[in-house]
N, C-alpha and C positions, 0 to 999 in steps of 0.2 A: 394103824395100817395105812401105808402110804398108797393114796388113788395113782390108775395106772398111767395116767400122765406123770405126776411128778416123778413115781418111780424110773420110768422111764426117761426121764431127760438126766436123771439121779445116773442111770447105769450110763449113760452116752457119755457124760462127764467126766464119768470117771476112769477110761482110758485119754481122756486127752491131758488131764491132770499129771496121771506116771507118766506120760510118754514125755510134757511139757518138763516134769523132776527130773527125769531121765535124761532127757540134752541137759539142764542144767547143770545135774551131778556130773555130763561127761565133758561138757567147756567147762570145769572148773578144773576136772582131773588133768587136762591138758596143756602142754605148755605154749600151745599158738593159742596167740588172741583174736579173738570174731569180731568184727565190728559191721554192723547192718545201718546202713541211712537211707534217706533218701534221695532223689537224683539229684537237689541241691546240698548232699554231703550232712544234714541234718541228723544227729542219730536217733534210730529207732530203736535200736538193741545192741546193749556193751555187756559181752564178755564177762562172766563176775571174776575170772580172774587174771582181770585186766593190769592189775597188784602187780604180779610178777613180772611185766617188762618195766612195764610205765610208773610202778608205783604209785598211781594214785588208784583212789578207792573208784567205784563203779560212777557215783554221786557227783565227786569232782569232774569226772571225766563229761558226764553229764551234763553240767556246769557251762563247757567250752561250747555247748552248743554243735558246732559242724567239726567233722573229722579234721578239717584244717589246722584245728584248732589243738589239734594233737601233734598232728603229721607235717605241717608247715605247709601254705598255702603250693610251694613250686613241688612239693611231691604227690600231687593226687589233683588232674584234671578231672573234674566230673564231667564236663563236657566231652572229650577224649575219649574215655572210660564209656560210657553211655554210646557213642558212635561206634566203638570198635567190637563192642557186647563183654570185652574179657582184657586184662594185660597179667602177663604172668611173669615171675621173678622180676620183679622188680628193688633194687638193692636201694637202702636209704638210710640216713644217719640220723637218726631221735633223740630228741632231749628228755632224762626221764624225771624226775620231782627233784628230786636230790641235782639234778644238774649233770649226772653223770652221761657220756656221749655214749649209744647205743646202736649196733648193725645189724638192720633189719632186714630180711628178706618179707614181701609182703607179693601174695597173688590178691588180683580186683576181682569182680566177675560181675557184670549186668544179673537181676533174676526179677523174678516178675511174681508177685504175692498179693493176689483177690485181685488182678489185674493193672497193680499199678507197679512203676518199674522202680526198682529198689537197688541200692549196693554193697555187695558183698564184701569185705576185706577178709583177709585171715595173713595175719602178722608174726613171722618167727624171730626171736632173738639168734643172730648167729656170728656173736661178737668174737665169743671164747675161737668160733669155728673158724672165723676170719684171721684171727690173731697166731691160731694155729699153722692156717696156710701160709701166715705172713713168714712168719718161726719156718717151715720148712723150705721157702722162696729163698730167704735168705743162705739159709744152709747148701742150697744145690748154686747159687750164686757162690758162696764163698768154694764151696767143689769144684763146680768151673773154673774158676780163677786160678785155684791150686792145679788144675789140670793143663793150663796156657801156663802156667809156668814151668811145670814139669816139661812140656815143649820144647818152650825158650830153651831150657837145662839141656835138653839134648840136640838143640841146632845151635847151643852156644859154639862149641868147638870148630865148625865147617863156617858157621859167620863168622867168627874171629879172625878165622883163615882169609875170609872174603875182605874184612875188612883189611886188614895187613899189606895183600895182595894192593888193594887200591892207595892205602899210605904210600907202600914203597912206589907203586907208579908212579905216584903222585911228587915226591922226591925226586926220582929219579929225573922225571922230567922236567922239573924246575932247577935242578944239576944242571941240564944240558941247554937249557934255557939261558940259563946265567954264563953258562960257555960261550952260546953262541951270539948272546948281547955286546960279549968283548972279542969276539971274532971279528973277521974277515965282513962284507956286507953279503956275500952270497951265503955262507952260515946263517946270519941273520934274518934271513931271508923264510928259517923255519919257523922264528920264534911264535907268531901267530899258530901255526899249526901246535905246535907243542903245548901253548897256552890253552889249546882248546880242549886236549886230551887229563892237563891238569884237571880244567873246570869237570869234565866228564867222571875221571875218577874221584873228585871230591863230591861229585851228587850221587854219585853209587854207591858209596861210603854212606852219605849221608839218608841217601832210600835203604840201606841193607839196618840201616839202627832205627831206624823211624817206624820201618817194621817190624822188628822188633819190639819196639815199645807199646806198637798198638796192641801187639800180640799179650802183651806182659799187665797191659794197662786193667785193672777193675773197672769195669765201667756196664751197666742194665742193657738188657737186649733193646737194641734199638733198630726200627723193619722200618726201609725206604728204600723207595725202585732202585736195584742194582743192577748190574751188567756180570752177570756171571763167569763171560770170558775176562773181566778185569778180575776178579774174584782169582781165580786160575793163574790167571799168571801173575800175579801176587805172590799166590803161595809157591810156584814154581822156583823165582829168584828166592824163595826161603831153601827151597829144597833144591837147589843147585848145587850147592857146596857140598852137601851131607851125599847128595847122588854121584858126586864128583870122587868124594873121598872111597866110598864103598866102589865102586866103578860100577853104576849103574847108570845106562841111558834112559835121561829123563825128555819122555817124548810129549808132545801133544796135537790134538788134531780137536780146533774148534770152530765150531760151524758159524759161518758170520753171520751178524745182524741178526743176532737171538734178541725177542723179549724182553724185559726185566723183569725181575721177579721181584716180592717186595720179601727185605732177607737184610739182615745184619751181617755186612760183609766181613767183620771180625768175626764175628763166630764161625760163620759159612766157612772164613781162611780154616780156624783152631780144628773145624772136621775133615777138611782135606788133609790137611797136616798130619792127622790124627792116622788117618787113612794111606798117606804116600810113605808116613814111617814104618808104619806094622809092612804095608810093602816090600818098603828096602830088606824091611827085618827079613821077609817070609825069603828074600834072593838067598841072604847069606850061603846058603849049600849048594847054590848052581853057579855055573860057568861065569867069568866074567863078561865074557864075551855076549851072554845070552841073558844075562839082565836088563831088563824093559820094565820100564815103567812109563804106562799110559794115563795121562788126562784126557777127556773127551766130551763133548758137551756138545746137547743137538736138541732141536726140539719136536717132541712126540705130542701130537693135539694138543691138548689145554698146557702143557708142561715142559719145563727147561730141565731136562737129566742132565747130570755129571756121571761119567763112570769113571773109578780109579779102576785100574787094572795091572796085575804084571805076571812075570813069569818062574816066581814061586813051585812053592810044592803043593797049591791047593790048597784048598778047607777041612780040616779035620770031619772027617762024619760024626764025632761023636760029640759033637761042638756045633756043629752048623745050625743046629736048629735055636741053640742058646745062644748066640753071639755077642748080641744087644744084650744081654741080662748082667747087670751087675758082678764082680770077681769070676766071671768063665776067661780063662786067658788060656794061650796054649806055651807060653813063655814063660822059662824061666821064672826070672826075676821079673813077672809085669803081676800088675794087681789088680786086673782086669776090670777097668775104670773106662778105658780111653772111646772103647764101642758104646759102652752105655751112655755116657755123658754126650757123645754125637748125637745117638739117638733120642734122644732128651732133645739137644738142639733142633736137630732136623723135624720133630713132635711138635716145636713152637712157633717153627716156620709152616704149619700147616702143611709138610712134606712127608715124604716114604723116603725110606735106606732100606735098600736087601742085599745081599751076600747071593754072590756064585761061581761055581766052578768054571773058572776060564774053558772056551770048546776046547782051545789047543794046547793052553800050559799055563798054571797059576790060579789065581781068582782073581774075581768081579766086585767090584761094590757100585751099586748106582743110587742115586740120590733125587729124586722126583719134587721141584718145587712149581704150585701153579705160576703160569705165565701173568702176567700183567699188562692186558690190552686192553682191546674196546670190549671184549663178552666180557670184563670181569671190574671198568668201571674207570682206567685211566689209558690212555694215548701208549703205543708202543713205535720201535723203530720195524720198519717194514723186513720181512723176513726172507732174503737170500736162498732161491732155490735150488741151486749147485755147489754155489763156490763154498770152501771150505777153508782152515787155512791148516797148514800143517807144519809141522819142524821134530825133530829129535836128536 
């Protein structure tokens, strides 16, 4: 018969015992690894299945002495870590026994045990997860691209136009050049002028292909302060010719001394575009006369809007709320790609796209990118409280 001391220290023991097998059994069951040290990174307590990222046993890991020694000294300040009390998702690349390279996600955390201060790791493998995302980045990149092309495909016709348009100037003028070189001197007298209308139509020629190409080119989102009125009338001179051929007047009213916004001005172009086509498309059943297509661009507090706008049949109600969702088209022959894939873009520009019923005739699209000034961390051009500029 056990005296009621021993008994008793016997029953206390023995819930800290299950409860101590209990965490055991469930870091082992688990596929994040624990790692507990001290505030100089010393370990107190490794994960028994620490195997599964790192492949090494509990012992070896042991071995290394401080988390360093795992983690690589430039991924884990303990000095840092200890001031801040926590650092969460932290992403980092391990070496595991075998040499294989490994994507960690790791949360830190300060914690404080019998009063001295300790630290917490819990380390996830998320290579598969990484390599996943990598797999579908790719895939919506290689979408995009097929979508800029699909573009080019349907402004090839109205650019070629453009471009023909400025060859034959471009002839014609150097015809009458060459006349007037062996003319008379008062003839001659143009040739300067004529030489200049050459050079004019060989750079419009040569901006109408160049844009193009940028439009055609594969190339990674890349975000640096833009000017979104240059943005605009970029894609404008794209959609000149296409607006020209359909007889639609292509207008624009942009508010000067906007902002920048930080924005990938090829992409930003392939959503306009995206948006001033479905446009033209929506005129097709109304008057020649009363085809409008609006650009427009103003700044509302923190943000640089674009609105396309024209004077269409509206938005379908039974489509309005799907727009942006993948294959909802209202077209024929479309594969309803062209709103998704914007919106996709305008999502990576940290921006908003919505859809609406013109008040007077048509619809709306407006496109909400933040501004880029002093609240938000770089220098902007000061912002024009009247003037506006207009053309159509």
């Amino acid at each position: 018969m056990h005296e009621p001391t021993a008994y008793g220290e016997e029953s206390a023991c023995r819930p800290t015992r299950q409860i101590e097998d209990l965490y055991r059994y469930a870091l082992a069951s688990v596929s994040d690894v624990v790692f507990l040290t001290d505030a100089d990174g010393r370990f107190t307590f490794i994960s028994p299945n620490v195997g599964v990222i790192f492949g090494y046993s509990v012992a070896e890991v042991g071995q290394m002495g401080r988390i360093q020694g795992l983690l690589g000294e430039s991924h884990v300040d303990t000095a840092e870590l200890t001031m801040l009390g926590g650092i969460r998702n932290i992403v980092l690349d391990a070496t595991t026994k075998s040499k294989r390279r490994r994507t960690l996600l790791m949360d830190a955390k300060c914690v404080y045990i019998e009063g001295a201060t300790m630290l917490l790791y819990c380390c996830r493998d998320i290579t598969e997860l990484r390599s996943a995302e990598d797999q579908v980045r790719e895939l919506l990149a290689a979408l995009n691209h097929a979508a800029r092309l699909g573009l080019a495909g349907r402004l090839m016709a109205s650019i070629s136009h453009e471009v023909k348009q400025s060859l034959a100037a471009i002839v014609i003028d150097a015809t009458a050049a060459r006349r007037a070189i062996g003319a008379n001197d008062a003839c001659a007298a143009e040739v300067p002028e004529i030489l200049d209308d050459i050079v004019t139509g060989g750079r419009r020629a040569a901006d109408v292909i160049d844009r193009l190409r940028s439009l055609s080119r594969k190339q990674p989102l890349s975000l640096r302060p833009v000017d979104l009125n240059l943005v605009v009338t970029a894609t404008m001179s794209l959609l000149e010719g296409e607006a020209r051929r359909r007889h639609v007047a292509l207008c624009a009213e942009l508010e000067a001394s906007l902002p920048d916004v930080r924005a990938d001005p090829v992409c930003m172009q392939q959503v306009l575009l995206n948006l001033g086509l479905n446009a033209i498309d929506a005129m097709d059943d109304v008057e020649p006369s009363a085809r409008k297509l609006w650009l427009r661009t103003r700044r509302i507090d923190s943000d640089v809007e674009i609105t396309v706008s024209d004077t269409g049949g509206g938005i379908h109600a039974d489509v309005s709320c799907k727009l942006f969702e993948p294959f909802v088209t209202t077209k024929n022959r479309g594969l309803g790609l062209g709103l998704a894939i914007a919106g996709s873009i305008v999502d990576a520009h940290r921006g908003r796209i919505w859809a609406a019923d013109n008040s007077e005739l048509g619809a709306e699209f407006h496109i909400a990118l933040p501004a880029v000034d002093s609240r938000f961390g770089t220098g902007s051009r000061q912002r024009a409280s009247t003037r506006s500029e207009q053309h159509c």
